[in-house]
Structures are given as C-alpha cells and as structure tokens.
N, C-alpha and C positions, 0 to 999 in steps of 0.2 A: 179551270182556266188560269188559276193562279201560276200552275207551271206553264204556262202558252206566254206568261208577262217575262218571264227570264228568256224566251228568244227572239226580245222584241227592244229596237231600241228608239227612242224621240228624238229625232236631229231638229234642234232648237237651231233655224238658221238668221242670221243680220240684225239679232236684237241688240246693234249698237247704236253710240248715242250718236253719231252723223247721221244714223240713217233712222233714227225712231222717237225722236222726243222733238215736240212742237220748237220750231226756231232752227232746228239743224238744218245745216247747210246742204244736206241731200236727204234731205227729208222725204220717203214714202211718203204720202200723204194719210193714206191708212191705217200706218203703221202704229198712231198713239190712241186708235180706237181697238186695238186688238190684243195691247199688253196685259189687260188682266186675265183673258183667256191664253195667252203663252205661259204664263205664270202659274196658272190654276192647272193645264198640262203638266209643265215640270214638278209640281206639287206632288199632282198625284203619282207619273212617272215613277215620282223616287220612294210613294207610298208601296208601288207593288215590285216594287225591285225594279223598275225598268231600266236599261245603260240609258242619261242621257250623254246625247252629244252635243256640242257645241260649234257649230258651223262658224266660224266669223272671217272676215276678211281682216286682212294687214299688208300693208303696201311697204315698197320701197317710197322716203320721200321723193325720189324724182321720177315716181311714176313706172318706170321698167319693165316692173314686175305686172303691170295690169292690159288690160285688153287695150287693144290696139286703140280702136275707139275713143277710149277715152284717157288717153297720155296727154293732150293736148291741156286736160282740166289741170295735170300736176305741174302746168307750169305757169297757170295764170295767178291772177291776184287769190284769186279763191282758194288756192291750191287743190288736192286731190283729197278722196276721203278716207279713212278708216288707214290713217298712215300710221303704220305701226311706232309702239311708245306716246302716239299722242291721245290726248282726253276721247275723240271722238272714236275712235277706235275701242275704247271700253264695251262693256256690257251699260247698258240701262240701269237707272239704280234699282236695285229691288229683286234684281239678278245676280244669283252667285256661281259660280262652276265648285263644286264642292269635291271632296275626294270620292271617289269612285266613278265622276264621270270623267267625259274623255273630251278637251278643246280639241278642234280643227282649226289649222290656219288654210284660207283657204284664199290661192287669188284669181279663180273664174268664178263663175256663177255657179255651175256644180260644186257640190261638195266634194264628189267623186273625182273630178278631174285633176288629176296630176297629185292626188291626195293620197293619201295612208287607208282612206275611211275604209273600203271593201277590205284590206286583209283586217284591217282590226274588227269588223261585222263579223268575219270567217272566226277568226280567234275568239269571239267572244259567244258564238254559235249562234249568231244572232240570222233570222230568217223572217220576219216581220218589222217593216218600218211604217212609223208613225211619224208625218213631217208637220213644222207650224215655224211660222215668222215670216220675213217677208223676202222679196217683194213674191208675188203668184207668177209674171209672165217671165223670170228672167230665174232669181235662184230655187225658189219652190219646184220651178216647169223643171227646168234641169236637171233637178238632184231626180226629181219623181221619173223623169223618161231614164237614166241613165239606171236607176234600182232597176225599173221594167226591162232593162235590157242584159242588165244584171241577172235578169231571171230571179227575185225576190219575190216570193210565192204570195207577200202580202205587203203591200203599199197603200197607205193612209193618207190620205192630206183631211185635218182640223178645217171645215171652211172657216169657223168664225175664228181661227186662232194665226190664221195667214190673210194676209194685205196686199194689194196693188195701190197705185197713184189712183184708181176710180173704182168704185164696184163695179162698174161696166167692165173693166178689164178684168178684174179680180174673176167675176163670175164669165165670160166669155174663159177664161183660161182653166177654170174648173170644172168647166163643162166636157172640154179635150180633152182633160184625165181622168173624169168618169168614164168617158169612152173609150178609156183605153183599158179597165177594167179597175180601175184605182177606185178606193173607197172614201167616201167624202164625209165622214160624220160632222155633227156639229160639238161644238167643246162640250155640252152636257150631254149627250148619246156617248161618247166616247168616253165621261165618267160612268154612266149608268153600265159600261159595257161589265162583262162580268169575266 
C-alpha cells in the first residue's frame, strides 16, 4: 500500500484563521472542534509521502474577485474574509505549508474551479483524493462532486476532520457523498489504513 500513498494526495481546505479559530469574524462553527484531526491528517500525509495541498481562499480587498453573493460583506463595516495579505487570511497556528506541498489560491468554493489543482493532480500522477477542513456543504461538497466528475477513481472525505455551522448539516451533507460513492472514514480508520 505504501506505493498507492504516492498517487494520493490531502487537500487540506479553509484552515484559516477568519474562518477557524473561536472569535473569528466568519467563523465555521465546527471548525475549532475539528483542528486536531486536520493536523493529525497532514501529520501522517507527509509521514507516507502523501502531496498535501493547501486549498485557501484570498480575495481582492474590494471584494471582485468573490462570489456574487457575497460582495456586498466587502464593503460593510465588517469587511470581507480571507482578504489576501491580511492576518485572517493565514493558516491557524499550528499549520505550516512546508516544501514539497503545494498552496492553492483559491476564490470559489471548489478547489477545482478556475484552479491549476487538476493539471497539477495529472503532473504529479496523483489518482486518489483524500479531503479534510471546512466548511461540508459549500467547499468540501464542491471540491468532492467536481473530483467525481473529474473521474477520480477514489475520493475520501475525513468525517471527523471536516465541519459545517451544525452536525445536522455536516452529517446531512456526508450523507450525499457516501451516496455518491465517496468514502467517509473517520480520522483513526484512515490512520489504521495500511
């Protein structure tokens, strides 16, 4: 199995601090019950050689570049999140992008959309994806139906290593990607795996 981990890679998605640490201004809700399992993922990831990847959003400050929906947040007092150069926009502490993996910027809810991610999967002969971070209904659903249609012979969603605003939502939305033939381990099955 050891060689099945080199065409397999972790897309570590929105583990930033707007959107994952208790007090942030768009704060998942689930998101700061699920960082030691994203962590323990990437751990091992880069224990068996796996590519991670780093999914993160970065915005224009005045909004632009983000969904339609939501331009209107970049121009209130609040301002918008994950504005590129600013603190909220970082990784969590405790998370590093190290050499050998690969940042995404990314500004839809797919990784895949409008991204570099699939030729660099192809280049890197990667054919197994394992996904973890948040949120479940919006960039987890995303990236996982777009791999599916991508034809990605094996797709992973971590349940305890990805978050919604509610387990109601979390689990309703993980329900739809088992049934799509997606694999749901939990963060210790997908250590134990071999």
């Amino acid at each position: 199995m050891a060689e099945n981990w080199k065409k397999t890679a972790l897309i570590v998605i929105g583990m930033q601090k707007d959107f994952a640490i208790p007090g942030a201004p768009f704060l998942i809700d689930g998101a700061p019950a699920i960082l030691p399992n994203v962590k323990k993922a990437v751990e091992v990831a880069r224990e068996r050689g796996i590519l991670v990847v780093w999914a993160q959003r970065e915005h224009d400050a005045s909004g632009r570049d983000v969904e339609f929906f939501k331009r209107h947040l970049y121009r209130s007092e609040k301002g918008g999140s994950a504005i590129k150069g600013s603190e909220g926009a970082e990784l969590v502490e405790g998370f590093e992008i190290l050499e050998g993996d690969y940042k995404l910027v990314k500004t839809r809810m797919s990784a895949f959309f409008n991204t570099h991610l699939h030729s660099v999967l192809l280049a890197s002969e990667i054919d197994s994806l394992v996904i973890v971070g948040i949120q479940t209904p919006n960039c987890i659903r995303q990236t996982v139906y777009d791999a599916v249609a991508l034809d990605y012979p094996s797709v992973s969603v971590i349940v305890d290593a990805t978050a919604a605003k509610t387990p109601e939502i979390h689990a309703a939305n993980i329900s739809d990607m088992k049934n799509i033939g997606v694999a749901t381990p939990t963060i210790s099955e997908w250590c134990k795996a071999n």
